[in-house]
Every structure is written in C-alpha cells, then in structure tokens.
Biopython code that builds the backbone (N, CA, C, O; Angstrom):
import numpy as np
from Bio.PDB.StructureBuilder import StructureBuilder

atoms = [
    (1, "UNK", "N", (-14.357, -1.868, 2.030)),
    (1, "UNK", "CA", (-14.063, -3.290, 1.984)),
    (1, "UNK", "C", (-12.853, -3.538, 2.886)),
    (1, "UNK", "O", (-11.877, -2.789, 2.917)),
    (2, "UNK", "N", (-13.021, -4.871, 3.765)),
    (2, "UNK", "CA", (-12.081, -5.076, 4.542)),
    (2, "UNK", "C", (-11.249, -6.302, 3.787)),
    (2, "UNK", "O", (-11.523, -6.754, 2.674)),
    (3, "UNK", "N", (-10.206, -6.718, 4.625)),
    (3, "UNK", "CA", (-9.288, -7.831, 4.047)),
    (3, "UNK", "C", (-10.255, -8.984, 4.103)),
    (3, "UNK", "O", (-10.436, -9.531, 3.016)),
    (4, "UNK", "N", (-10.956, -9.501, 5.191)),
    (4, "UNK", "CA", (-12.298, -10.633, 4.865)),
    (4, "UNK", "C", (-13.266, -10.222, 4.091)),
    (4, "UNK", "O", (-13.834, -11.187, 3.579)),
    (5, "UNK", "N", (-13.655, -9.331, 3.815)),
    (5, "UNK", "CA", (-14.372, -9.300, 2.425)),
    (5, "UNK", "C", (-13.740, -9.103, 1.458)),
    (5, "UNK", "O", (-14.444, -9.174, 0.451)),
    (6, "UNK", "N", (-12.330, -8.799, 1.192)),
    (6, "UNK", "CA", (-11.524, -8.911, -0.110)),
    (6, "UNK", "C", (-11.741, -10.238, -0.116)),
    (6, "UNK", "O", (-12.744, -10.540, -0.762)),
    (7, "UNK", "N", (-11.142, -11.177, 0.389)),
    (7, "UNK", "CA", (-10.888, -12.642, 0.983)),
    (7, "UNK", "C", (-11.742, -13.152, 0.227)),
    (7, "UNK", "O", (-11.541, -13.484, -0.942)),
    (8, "UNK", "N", (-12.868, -13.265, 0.899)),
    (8, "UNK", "CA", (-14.719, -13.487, 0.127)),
    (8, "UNK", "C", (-14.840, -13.424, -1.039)),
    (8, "UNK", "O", (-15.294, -14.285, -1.793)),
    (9, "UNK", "N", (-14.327, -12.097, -1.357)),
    (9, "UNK", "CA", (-14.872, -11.723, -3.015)),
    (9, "UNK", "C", (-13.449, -12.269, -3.887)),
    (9, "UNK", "O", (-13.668, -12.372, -5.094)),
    (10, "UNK", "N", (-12.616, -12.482, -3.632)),
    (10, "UNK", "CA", (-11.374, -13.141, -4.557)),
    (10, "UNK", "C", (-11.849, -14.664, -4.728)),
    (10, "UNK", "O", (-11.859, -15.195, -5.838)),
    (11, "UNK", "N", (-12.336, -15.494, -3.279)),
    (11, "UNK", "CA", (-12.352, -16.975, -3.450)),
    (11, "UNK", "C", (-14.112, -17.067, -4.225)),
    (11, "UNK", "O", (-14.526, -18.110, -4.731)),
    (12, "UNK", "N", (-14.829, -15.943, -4.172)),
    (12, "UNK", "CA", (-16.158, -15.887, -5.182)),
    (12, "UNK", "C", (-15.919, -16.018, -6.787)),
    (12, "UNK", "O", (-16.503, -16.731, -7.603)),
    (13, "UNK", "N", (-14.750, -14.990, -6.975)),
    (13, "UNK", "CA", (-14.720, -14.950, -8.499)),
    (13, "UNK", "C", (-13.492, -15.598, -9.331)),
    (13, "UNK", "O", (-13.351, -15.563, -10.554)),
    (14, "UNK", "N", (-12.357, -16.395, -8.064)),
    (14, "UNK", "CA", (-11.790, -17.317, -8.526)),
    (14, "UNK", "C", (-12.205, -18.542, -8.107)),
    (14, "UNK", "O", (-11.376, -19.360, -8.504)),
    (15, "UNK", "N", (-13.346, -19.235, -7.317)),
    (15, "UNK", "CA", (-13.727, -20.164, -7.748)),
    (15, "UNK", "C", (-12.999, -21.091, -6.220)),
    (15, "UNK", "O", (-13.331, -22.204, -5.812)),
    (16, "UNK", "N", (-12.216, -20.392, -5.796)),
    (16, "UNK", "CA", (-11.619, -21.013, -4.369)),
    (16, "UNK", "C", (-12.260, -21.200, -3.189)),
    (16, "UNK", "O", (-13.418, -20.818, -3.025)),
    (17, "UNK", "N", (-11.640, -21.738, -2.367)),
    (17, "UNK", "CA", (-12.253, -21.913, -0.764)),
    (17, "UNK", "C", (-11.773, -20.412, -0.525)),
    (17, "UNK", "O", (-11.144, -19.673, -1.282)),
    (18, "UNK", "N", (-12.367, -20.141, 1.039)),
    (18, "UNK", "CA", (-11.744, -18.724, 1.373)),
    (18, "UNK", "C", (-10.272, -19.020, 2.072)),
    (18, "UNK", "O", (-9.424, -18.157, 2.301)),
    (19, "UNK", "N", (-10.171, -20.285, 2.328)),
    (19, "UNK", "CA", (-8.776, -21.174, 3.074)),
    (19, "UNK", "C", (-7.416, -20.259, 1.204)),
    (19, "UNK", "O", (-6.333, -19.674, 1.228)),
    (20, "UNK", "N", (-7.893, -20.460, 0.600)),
    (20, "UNK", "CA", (-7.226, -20.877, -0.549)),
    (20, "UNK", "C", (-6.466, -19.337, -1.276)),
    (20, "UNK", "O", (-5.322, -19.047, -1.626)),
    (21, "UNK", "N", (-7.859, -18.568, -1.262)),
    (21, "UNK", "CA", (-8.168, -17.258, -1.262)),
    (21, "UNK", "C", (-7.282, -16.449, -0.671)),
    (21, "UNK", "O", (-6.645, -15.613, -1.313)),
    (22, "UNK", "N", (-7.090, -16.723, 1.344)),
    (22, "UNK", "CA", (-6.604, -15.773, 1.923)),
    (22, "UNK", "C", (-5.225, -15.760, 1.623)),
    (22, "UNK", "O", (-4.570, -14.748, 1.374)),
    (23, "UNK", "N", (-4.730, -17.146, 1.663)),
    (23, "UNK", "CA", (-3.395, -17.439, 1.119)),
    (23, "UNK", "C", (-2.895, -16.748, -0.236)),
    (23, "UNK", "O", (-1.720, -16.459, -0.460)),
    (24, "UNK", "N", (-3.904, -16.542, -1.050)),
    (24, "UNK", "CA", (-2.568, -15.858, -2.309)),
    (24, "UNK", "C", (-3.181, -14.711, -1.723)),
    (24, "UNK", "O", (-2.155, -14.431, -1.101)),
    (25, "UNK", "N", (-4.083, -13.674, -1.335)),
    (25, "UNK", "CA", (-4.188, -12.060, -0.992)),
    (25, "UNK", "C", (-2.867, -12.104, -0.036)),
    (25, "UNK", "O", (-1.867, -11.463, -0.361)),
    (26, "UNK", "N", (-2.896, -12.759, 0.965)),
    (26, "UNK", "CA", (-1.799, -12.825, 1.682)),
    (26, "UNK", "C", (-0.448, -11.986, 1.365)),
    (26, "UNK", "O", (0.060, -10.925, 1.726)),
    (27, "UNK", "N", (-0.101, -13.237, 0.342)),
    (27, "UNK", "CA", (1.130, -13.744, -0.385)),
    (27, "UNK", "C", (1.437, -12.308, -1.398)),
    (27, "UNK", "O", (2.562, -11.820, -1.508)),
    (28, "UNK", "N", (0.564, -11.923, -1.890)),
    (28, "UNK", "CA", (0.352, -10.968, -2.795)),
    (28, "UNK", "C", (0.315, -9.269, -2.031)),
    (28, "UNK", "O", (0.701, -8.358, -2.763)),
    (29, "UNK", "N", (-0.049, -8.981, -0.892)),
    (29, "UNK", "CA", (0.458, -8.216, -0.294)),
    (29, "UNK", "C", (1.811, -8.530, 0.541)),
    (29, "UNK", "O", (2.349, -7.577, 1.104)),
    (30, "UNK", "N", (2.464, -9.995, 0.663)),
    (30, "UNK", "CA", (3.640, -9.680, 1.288)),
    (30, "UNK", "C", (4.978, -9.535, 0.250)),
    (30, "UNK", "O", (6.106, -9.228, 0.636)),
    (31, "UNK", "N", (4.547, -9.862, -1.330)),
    (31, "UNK", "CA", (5.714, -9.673, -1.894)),
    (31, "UNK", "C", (5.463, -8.107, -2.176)),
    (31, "UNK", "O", (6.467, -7.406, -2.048)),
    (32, "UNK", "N", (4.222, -7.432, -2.555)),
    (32, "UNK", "CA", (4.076, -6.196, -2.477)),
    (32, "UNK", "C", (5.162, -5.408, -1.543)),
    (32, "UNK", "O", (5.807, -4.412, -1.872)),
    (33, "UNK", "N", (5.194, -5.938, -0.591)),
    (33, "UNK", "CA", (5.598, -5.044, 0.697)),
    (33, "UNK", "C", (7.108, -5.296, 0.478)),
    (33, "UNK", "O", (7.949, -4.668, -0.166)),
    (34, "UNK", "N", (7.149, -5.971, 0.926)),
    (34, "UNK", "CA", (9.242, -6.909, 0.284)),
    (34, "UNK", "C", (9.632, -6.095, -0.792)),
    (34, "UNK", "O", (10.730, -5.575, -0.597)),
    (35, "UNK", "N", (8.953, -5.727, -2.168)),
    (35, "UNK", "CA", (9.362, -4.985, -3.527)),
    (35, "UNK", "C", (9.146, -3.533, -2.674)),
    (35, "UNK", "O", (9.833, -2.654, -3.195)),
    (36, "UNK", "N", (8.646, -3.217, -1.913)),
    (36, "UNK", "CA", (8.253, -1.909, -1.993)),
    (36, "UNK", "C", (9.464, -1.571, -0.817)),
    (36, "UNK", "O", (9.845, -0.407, -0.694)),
    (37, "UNK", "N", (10.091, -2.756, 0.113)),
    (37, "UNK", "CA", (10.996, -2.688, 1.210)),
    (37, "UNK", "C", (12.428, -2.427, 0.341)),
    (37, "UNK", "O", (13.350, -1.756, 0.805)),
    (38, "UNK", "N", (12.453, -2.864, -0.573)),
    (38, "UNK", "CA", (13.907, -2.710, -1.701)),
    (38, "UNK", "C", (14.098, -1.441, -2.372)),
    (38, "UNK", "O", (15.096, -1.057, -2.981)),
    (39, "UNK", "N", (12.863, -0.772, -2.147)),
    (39, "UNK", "CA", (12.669, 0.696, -2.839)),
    (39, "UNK", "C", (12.283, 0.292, -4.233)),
    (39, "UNK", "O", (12.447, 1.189, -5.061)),
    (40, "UNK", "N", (11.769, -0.938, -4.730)),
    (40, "UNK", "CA", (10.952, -0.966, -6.089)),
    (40, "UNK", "C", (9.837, -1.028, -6.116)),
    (40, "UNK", "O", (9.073, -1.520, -5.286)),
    (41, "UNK", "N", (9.527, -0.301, -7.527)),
    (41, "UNK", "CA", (8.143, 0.072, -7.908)),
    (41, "UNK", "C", (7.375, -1.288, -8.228)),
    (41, "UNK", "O", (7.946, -2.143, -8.905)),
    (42, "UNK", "N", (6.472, -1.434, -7.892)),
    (42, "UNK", "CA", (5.438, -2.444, -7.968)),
    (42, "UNK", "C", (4.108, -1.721, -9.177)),
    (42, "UNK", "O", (3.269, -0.847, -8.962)),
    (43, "UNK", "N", (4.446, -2.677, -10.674)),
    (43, "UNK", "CA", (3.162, -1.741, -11.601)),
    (43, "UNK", "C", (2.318, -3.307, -11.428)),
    (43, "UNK", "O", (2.674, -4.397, -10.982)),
    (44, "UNK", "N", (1.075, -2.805, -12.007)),
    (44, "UNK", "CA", (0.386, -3.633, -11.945)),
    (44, "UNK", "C", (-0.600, -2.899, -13.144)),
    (44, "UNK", "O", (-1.266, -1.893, -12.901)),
    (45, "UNK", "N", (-0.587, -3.264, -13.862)),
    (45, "UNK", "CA", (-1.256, -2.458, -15.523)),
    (45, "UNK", "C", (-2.900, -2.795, -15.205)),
    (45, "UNK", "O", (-3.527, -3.846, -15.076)),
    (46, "UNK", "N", (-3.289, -1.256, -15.142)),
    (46, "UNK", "CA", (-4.818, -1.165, -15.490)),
    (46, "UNK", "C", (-5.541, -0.788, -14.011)),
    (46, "UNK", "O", (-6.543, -0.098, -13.824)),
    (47, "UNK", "N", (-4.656, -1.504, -12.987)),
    (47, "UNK", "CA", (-5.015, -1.396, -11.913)),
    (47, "UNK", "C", (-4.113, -0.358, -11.093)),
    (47, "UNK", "O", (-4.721, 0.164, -10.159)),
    (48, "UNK", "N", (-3.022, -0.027, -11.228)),
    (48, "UNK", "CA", (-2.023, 0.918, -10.601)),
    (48, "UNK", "C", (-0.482, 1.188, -10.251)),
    (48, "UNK", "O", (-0.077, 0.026, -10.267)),
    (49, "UNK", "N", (0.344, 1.768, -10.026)),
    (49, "UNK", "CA", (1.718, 1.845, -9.142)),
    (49, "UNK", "C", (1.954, 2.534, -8.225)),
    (49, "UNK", "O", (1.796, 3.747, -8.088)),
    (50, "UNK", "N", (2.538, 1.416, -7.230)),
    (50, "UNK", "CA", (3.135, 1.782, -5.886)),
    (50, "UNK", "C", (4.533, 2.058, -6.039)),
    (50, "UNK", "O", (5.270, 1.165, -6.456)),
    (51, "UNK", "N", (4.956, 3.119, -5.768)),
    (51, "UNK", "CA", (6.288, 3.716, -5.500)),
    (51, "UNK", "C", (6.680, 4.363, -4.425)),
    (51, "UNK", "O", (5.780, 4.936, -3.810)),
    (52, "UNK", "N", (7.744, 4.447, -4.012)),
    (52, "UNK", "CA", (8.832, 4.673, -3.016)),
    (52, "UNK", "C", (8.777, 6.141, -2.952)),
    (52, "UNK", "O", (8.586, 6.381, -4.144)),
    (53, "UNK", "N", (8.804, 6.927, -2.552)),
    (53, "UNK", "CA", (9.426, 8.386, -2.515)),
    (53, "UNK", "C", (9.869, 8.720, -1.000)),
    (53, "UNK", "O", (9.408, 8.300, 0.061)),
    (54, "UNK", "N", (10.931, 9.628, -1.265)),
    (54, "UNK", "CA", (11.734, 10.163, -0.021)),
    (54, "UNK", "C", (11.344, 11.597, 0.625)),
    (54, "UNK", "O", (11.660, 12.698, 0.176)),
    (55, "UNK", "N", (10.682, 11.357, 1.635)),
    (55, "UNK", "CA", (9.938, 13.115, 2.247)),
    (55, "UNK", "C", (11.216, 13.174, 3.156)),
    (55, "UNK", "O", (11.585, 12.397, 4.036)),
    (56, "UNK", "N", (11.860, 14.494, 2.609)),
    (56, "UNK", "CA", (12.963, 15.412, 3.089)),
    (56, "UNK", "C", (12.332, 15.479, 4.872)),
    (56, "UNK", "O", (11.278, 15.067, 5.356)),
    (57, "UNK", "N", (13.061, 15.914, 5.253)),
    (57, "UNK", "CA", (13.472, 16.478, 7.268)),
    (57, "UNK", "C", (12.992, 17.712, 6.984)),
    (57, "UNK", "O", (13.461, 18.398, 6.076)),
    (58, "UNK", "N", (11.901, 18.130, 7.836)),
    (58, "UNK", "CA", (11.135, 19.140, 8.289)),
    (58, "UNK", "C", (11.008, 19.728, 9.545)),
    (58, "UNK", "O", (11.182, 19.023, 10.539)),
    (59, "UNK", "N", (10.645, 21.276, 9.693)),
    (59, "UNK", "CA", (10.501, 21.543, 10.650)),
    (59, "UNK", "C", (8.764, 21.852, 10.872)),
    (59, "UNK", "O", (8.128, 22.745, 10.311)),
    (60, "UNK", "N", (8.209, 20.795, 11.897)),
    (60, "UNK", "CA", (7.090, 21.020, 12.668)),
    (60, "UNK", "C", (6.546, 22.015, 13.976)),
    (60, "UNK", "O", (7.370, 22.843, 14.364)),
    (61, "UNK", "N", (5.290, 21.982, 14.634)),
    (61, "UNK", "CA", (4.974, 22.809, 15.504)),
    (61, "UNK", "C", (4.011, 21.703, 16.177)),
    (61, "UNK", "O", (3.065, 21.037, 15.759)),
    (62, "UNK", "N", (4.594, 21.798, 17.244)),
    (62, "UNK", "CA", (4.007, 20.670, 18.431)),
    (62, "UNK", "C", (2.519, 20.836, 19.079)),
    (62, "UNK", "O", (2.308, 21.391, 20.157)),
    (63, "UNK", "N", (1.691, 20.355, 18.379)),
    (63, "UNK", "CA", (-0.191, 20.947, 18.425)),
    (63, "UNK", "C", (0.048, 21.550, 19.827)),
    (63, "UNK", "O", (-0.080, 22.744, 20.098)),
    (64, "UNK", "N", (0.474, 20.402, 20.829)),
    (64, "UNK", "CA", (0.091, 21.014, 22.422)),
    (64, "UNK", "C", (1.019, 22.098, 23.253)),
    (64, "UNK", "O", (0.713, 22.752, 24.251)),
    (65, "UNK", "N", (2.141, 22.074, 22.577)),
    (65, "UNK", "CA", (2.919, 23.235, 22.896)),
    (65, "UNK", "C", (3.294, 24.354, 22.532)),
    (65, "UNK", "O", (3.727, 25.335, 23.136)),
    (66, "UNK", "N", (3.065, 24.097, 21.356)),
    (66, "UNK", "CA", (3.294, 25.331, 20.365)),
    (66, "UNK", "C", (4.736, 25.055, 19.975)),
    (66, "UNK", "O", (5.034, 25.569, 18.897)),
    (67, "UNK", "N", (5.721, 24.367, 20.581)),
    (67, "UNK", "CA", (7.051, 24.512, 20.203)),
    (67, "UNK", "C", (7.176, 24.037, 18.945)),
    (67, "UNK", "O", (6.327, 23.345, 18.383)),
    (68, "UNK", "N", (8.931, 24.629, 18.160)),
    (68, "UNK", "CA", (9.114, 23.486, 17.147)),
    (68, "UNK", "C", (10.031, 22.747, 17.568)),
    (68, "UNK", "O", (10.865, 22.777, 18.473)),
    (69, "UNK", "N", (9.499, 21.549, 16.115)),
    (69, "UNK", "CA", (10.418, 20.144, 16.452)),
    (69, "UNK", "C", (10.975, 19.870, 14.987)),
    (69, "UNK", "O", (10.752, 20.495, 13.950)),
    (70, "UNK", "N", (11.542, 19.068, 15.146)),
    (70, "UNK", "CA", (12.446, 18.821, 13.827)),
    (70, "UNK", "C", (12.022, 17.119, 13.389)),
    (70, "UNK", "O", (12.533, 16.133, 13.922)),
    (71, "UNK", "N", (11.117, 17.091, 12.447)),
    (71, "UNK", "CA", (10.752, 15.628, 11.855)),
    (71, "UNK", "C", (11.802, 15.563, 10.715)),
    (71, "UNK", "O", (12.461, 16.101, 9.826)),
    (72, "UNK", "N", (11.320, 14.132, 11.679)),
    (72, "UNK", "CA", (12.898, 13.548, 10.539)),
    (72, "UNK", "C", (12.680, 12.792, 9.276)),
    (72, "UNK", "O", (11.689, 12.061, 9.265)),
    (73, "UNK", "N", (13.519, 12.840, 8.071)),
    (73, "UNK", "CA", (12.916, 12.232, 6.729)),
    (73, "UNK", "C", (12.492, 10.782, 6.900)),
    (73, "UNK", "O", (12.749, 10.040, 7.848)),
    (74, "UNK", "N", (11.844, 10.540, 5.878)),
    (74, "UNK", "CA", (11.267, 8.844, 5.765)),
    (74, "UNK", "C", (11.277, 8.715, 4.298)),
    (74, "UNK", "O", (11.532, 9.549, 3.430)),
    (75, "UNK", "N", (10.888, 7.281, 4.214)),
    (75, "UNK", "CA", (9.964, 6.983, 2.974)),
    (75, "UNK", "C", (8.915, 6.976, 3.093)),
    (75, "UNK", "O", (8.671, 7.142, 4.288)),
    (76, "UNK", "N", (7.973, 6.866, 2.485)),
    (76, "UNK", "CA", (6.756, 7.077, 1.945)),
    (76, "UNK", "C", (6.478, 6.067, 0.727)),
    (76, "UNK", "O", (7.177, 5.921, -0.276)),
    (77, "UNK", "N", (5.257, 5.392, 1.070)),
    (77, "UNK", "CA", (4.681, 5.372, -0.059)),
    (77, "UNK", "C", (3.227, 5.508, -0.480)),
    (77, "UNK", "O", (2.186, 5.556, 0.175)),
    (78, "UNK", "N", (3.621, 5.578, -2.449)),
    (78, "UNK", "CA", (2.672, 6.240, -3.007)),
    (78, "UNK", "C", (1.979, 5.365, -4.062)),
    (78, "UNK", "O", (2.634, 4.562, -4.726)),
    (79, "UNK", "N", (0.401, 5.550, -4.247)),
    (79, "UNK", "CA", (-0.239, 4.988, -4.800)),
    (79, "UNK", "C", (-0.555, 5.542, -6.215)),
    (79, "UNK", "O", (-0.852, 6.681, -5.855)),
    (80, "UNK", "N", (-0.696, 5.564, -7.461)),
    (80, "UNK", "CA", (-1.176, 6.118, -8.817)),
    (80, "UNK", "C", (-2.039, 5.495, -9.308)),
    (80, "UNK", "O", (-1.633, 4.386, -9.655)),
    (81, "UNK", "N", (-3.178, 5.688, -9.537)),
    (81, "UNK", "CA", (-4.260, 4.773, -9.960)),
    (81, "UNK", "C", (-4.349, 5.048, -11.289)),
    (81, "UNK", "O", (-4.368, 6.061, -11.989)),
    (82, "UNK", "N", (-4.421, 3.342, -11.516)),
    (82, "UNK", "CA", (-3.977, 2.864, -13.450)),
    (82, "UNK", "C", (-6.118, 3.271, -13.684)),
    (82, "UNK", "O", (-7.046, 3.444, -12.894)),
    (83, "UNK", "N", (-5.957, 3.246, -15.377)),
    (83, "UNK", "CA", (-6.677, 3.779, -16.293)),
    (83, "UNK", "C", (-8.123, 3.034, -15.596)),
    (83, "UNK", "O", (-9.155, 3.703, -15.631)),
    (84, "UNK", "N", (-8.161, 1.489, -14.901)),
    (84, "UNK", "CA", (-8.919, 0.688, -14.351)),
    (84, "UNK", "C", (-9.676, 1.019, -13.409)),
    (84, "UNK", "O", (-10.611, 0.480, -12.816)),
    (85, "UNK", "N", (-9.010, 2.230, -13.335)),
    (85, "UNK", "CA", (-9.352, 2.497, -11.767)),
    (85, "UNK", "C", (-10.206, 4.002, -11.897)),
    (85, "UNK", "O", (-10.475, 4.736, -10.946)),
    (86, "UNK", "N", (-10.332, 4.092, -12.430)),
    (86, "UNK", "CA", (-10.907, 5.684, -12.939)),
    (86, "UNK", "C", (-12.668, 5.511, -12.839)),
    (86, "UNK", "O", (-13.283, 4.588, -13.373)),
    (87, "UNK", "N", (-13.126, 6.319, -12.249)),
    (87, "UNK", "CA", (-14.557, 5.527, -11.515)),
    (87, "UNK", "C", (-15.683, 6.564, -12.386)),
    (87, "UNK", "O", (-16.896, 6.426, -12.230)),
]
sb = StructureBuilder()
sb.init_structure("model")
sb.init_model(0)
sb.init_chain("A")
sb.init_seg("    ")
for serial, (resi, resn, name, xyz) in enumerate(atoms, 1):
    if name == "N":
        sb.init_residue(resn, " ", resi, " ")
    sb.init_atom(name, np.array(xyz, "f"), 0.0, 1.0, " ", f" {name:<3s}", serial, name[0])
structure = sb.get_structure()
C-alpha cells in the first residue's frame, strides 16, 4: 500500500473526500515525525511504538575497496508492532 491508497482507504472508511483524508494522514505523519524529531516515543495502543534509539560509531569495510571507514553514530528509528498488528 502506497500513501494514495492509504489516502483512498482512510477517506472510504471515514466517510471523507480524499481532499479531506490526505490532510489528516498528512498531519498525522508530520506530528509523528516532530515527536519522533524531540527523541519521543510515539504509542499508539493496539497498533504500535515508534522509538528513538542511538546506533553507536562503527567501524565499516568499503564494498569497492576493501578499505575501512569509520561510520559515524545516528539515530534510528524503531518500529514495535502493538497486539493489532499480529497477523
């Protein structure tokens, strides 16, 4: 499923235009992203949590050279799929 067929199927089973629809998926992945930019966990009961985690500085091997390189830490994030979600 893409974001226009999320789109589709949200303004199907809430009853909206897809005008109406794209606007809260929108809205709803940009506060997602904003909570998840602050380093907070985003739960959402039944359906899942997104959390923050910190991947430490590593040392890699460069596919085309063989050399190493030194990757540098980030965040990451991570998905846990709530009880809803269990297929």
């Amino acid at each position: 499923m893409n974001k226009g067929e999320l789109v589709a199927a949200v303004a199907a089973k809430a009853g909206m235009t897809k005008v109406d629809a794209t606007k809260a998926v929108e809205a709803a992945m940009e506060a997602v992203i904003e909570a998840m930019k602050k380093g907070d966990n985003v739960q959402l009961i039944g359906f899942g949590t997104f959390s923050v985690a910190k991947r430490a500085a590593r040392k890699g091997v460069n596919p085309a050279t063989g050399k190493a390189i030194q990757i540098a830490a980030k965040k990451v994030v991570k998905f846990k799929a709530g009880a809803k979600m269990a297929l």
